[in-house]
N, C-alpha and C positions, 0 to 999 in steps of 0.2 A: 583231147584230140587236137587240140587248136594247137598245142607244141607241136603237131606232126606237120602243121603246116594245114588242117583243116578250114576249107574256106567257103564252101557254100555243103546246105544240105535242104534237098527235096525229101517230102514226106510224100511216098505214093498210097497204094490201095493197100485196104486194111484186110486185114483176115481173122476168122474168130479160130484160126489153129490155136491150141491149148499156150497161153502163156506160163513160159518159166519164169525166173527171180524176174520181178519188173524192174523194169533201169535198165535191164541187160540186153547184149544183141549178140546176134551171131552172125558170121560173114557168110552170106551166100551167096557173090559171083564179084569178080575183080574185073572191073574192063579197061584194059591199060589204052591211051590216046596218045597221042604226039607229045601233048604237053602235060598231061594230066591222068590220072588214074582216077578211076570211079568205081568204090566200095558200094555194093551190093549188100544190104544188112537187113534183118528182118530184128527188128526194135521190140522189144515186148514193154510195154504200155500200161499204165495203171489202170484204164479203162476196161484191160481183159483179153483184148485185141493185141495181136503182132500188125505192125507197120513195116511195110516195103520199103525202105528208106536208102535215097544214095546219096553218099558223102565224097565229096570231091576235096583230093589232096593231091600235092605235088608230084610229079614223074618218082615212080620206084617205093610209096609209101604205101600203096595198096597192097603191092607184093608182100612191101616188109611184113603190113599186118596180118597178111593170109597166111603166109607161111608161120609167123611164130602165133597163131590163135589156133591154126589149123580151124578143128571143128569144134574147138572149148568156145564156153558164150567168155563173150566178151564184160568186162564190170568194170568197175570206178577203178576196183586195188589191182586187178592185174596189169592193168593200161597204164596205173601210175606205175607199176614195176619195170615196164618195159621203158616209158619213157628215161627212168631212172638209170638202167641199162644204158642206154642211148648219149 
């Protein structure tokens, strides 16, 4: 994610909603700003727990990733594909 221009990320509140593959996330809310876009991700965690988690990247890269993830989780191999793409 750091090739998309990934440059800060907060970890919020946890939830013990059922985690899938660990490692993986899924987007749940894009909030686009002036300068910057703020991914909305719920992080599934080794602990068992999903993390509320926002990742801050450059104007236009939230969208890109909302749009081609839709509602599929996010993983190591698909993220290198897309960057690959790119």
């Amino acid at each position: 994610m750091q090739k998309l221009g990934l440059f800060r990320i907060i970890f919020g509140r946890f939830t013990s909603q059922g985690v899938k593959a660990v490692g993986t996330m899924s987007i749940y809310s894009v909030d686009k700003k002036i300068t910057q876009d703020i991914v909305t991700v719920k992080f599934n965690a080794e602990t068992g727990f999903q993390i509320i988690t926002d990742l801050y990247f450059p104007k236009e890269i939230g969208q890109l990733l909302h749009d081609y993830f839709k509602k599929e989780q996010i993983t190591y191999q698909n993220m290198s594909e897309l960057i690959d793409k790119i």
